[in-house]
C-alpha positions, 0 to 999 in steps of 0.5 A: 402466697400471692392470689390463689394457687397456679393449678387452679388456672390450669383446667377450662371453666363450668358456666353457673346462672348468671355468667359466672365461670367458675375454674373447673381444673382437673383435680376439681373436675375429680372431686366433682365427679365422685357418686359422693359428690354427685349425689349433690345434683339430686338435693335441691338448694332450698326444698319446698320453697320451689312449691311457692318460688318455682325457680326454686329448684337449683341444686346444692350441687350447683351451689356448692361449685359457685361457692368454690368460685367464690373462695378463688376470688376471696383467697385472690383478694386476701393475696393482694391486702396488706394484711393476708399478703403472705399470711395464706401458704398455697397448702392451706389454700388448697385445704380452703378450696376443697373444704369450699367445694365439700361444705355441703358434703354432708346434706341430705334431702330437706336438711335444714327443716330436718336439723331444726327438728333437733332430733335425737342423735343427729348430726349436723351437716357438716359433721356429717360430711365425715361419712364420706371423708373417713379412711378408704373413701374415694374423695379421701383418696382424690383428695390424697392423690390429686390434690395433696390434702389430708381429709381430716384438715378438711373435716377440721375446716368444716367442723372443728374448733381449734388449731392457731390463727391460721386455721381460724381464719380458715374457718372464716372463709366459709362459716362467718358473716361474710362468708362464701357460702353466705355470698353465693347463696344470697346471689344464687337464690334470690336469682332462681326465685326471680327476686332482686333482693339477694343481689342488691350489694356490691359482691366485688366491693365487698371481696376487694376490700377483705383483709383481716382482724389484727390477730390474723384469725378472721376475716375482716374488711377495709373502709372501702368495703363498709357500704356493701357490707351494709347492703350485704346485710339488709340483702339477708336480712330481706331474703329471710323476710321474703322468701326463706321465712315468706308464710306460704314458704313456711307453711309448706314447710311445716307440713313438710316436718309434720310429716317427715316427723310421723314417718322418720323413724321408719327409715333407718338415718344411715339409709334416708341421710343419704337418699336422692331427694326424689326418692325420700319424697316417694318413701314418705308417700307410701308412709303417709298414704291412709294415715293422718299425714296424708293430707299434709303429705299431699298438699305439698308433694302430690299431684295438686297444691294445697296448702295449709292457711295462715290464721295466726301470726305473733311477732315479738313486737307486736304479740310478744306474750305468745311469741316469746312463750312459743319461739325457740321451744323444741319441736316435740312442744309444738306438737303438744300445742297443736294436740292441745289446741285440737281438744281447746277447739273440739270443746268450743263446737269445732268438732272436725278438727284434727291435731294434724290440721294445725300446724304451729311454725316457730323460730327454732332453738337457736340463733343465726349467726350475728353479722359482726365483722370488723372494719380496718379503719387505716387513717384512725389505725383501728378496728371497729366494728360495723354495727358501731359505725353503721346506723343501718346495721345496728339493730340487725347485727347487735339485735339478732335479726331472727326476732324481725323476720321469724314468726311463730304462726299458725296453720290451718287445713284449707277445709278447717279454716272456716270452723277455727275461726268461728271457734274464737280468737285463735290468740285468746284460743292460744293464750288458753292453751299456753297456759293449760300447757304452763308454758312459760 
């Protein structure tokens, strides 16, 4: 296969922000416009961060067709390299293509908060695109009648782990550090937050020089592309620091988790995973609305905007004996933290504060995915890695960069801030804590 399939040049195109025109031919058209997929327009790309970036406020739906017109120019330029020339046959193209186009299937309102929850018997989301993708639904048809793909290779594609080198790679397109999706939502966020730093690398660099590992099982870049991968790197590196791990951000986030939290039992998941946005929001409200959390709720989704303050911060390189016996731990630990500290509080003279007016915000179980991709070095007839040949990257690709940008923070109620503080230094307040709680 040379470039991407002819179909895809057969149909008009969709204009996304900021000019980009995206191949819109029929049988993507009939994807797009199943409910399955629509359901897309009504979840928001990045959640609360719109409470704090008010451009924020792009759909997964319009990320999900960017990352389609991504995966074109990807399976275009492995045509042209010596190495994926031929490799790609137009059958497993297509799988690429539609499995581009549905990789955000499965996500519902607030998903990725939700999934740092690990909460009990919840799938990921990619797993959860096989509600929509089993025998008899509608895009399981499309996919059969328009397109001459089996559903289960998408599935595979988006959740599986095995199959040879070719279906590998597959894999690599759209989960690896190079990735379409990583390509098009580093641009398309930082474009609707009103911030450069997502869009400072060369993306048409970076995608003329794909090829592919010796084994033929994973994306790889000529030398060419080795400084705007680089810059691909720093430019993830500063979104996470300035706009997905921002503390205004994550304090709306972790109000947002406080309450959803208290309240996600009451919903049946079969009924909230696949909710409009809108109407999750409007479900919680009448939950939280008397309670506890109303405060919490309200800060964040009612009519003003009040968010909770940060009073502490702890790096691992600047407070690592708390940073390192808080980051990671399941959430449910971080709720008894907060109930600890509530009581550690009332005891010192803060006798107003409730467990709910304190919010810890951690670094989830779990890592992201390390940016390690391998450099064809043709002259030398090898491949090296780009954290071997680039001072830049080093730390962020063999140090995992969540410990540089994730904190472990603590807020606080607006109206409560004034009362913590003169209890003490919340660190000391804390360490007293962790200990009580024998956190190790």
């Amino acid at each position: 296969m040379t470039g991407v399939p002819d179909w895809v040049r057969s149909g008009g195109i969709v204009r996304l922000p900021a000019g980009q025109d995206v191949p819109f031919p029929p049988r993507v058209r009939a994807l797009t416009d199943t409910p399955a997929f629509q359901r897309l327009r009504s979840i928001s790309q990045l959640g609360v961060v719109s409470r704090v970036y008010p451009g924020a406020t792009h759909s997964r739906f319009e990320h999900a067709i960017g990352v389609f017109g991504q995966a074109t120019g990807y399976l275009e330029s492995l045509g042209r390299s010596r190495a994926g020339a031929g490799l790609l046959d137009a059958g497993e193209a297509d799988v690429i293509l539609a499995a581009a186009l549905l990789h955000d299937l499965g996500h519902w309102p607030f998903c990725h908060p939700v999934e740092d929850m690990k909460l009990p018997d919840l799938p990921d989301h990619e797993a959860a695109a096989a509600k929509f993708l089993g025998p008899g639904s509608e895009l399981t048809a499309v996919l059969r009648d328009e397109w001459g793909v089996d559903a289960a290779d998408v599935l595979d594609v988006l959740d599986g782990d095995g199959g040879g080198p070719l279906r590998k790679l597959s894999r690599s397109l759209l989960s690896g550090p190079i990735d379409v999706d990583k390509v098009d939502y580093l641009d398309r966020d930082s474009l609707h937050c009103g911030v450069p730093y997502g869009r400072n690398f060369d993306r048409s660099r970076l995608i003329a020089s794909l090829t592919t590992n010796e084994a033929g099982d994973r994306l790889a870049i000529t030398e060419k592309g080795r400084t705007a991968a680089e810059l691909m790197v720093f430019a993830r590196y500063v979104m996470f620091s300035e706009v997905y791990w921002h503390h205004a951000v994550r304090s709306a986030t972790a109000m947002f988790a406080r309450t959803f939290h208290a309240h996600y039992r009451d919903l049946a998941p079969e009924t909230w995973m696949v909710m409009a946005e809108p109407l999750l929001i409007e479900e919680l409200g009448k939950r939280a609305a008397g309670g506890p959390t109303v405060d919490l709720f309200e800060g964040v989704f009612g009519r003003g905007r009040k968010l909770f303050k940060r009073v502490a911060e702890f790096s691992l390189f600047q407070r690592p004996e708390i940073y390192r016996r808080v980051a990671r731990r399941p959430y449910g630990d971080l709720l008894r933290l907060s109930d600890a500290l509530a009581d550690e509080l009332r005891a010192s003279g803060a006798t107003d504060v409730a467990a709910t007016d304190l919010l810890f915000d951690a670094p989830p179980p779990g890592r992201e995915v390390e940016f390690d991709v391998e450099i064809v070095f043709r002259k030398e007839g090898r491949l090296r890695s780009l954290a071997e040949v680039s001072p830049v990257t080093e730390t962020l690709a063999r140090k995992q960069f969540d410990d540089y940008v994730k904190r472990v923070r603590l807020f606080v109620h607006p109206d409560r801030v004034a009362a913590v503080r003169s209890a003490g230094d919340p660190a000391e307040l804390i360490k007293r804590v962790l200990d009580r709680l024998e956190f190790t």
